[in-house]
C-alpha positions in Angstrom: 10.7 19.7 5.0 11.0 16.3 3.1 14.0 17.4 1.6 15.5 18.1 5.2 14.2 14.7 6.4 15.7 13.3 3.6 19.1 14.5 3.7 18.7 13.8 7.6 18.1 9.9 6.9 20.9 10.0 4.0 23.0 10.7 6.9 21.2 7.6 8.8 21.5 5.6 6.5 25.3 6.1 5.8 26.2 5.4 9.2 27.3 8.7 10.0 26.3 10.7 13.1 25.1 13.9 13.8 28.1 16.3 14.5 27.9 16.2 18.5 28.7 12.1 18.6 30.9 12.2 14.8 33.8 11.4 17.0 32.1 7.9 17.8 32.8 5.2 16.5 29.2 3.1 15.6 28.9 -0.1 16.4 25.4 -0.8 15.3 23.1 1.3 12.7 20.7 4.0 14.7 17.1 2.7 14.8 14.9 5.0 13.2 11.2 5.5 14.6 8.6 6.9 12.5 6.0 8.7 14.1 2.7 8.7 12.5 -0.9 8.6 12.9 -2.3 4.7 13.9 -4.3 2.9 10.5 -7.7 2.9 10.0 -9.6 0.3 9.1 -10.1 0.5 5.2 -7.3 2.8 5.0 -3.0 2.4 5.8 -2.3 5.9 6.8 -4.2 9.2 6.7 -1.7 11.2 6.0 -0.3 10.9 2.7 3.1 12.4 3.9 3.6 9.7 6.2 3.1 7.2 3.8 5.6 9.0 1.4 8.4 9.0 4.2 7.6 5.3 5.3 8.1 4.3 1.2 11.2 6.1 0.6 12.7 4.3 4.1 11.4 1.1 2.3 12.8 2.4 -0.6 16.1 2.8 0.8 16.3 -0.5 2.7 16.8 1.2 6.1 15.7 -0.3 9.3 12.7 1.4 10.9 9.9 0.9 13.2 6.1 2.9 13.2 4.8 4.8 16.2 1.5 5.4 16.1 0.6 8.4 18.4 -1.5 11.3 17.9 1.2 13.5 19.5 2.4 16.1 17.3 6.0 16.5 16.9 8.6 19.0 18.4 7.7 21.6 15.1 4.4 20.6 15.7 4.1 18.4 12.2 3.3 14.5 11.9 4.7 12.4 10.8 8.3 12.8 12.3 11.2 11.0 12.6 13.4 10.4 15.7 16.5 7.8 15.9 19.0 6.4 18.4 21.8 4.4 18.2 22.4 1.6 20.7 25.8 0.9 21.0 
């Protein structure tokens, strides 16, 4: 799974969109939002997972903002990613 989400955000990051919208020209970089589980007092995340996806977007220097929900995802996993691209 990280690998998928990693080669997903490669594709993010490079400004490139998925194949539906390629024909697009981008104005603006898609806004990623990570969905995760909300902090708890003493501790960041709970989920180790979500703090290894929100240090390798750090890593990589791309733009993205938390959700905390309790919500699973659409493959019922957290944490998830979702994007859009405001043009």
């Amino acid at each position: 799974m990280l690998v998928q989400l990693a080669m997903t955000l490669s594709t993010v990051h490079g400004w490139s969109l998925p194949e539906q919208e390629s024909s697009r020209k981008m104005d603006s970089p898609p806004k990623v939002y990570l969905h995760t589980f909300p902090p708890l007092p003493h501790v960041y995340s709970m989920s180790p997972f979500s703090l290894k996806v929100e240090s390798w977007l750090r890593l990589h220097g791309i733009d993205y903002e938390c959700v905390y929900c309790m919500e699973f995802g659409p493959k019922n996993q957290i944490p998830f990613v979702l994007w859009s691209v405001t043009r």
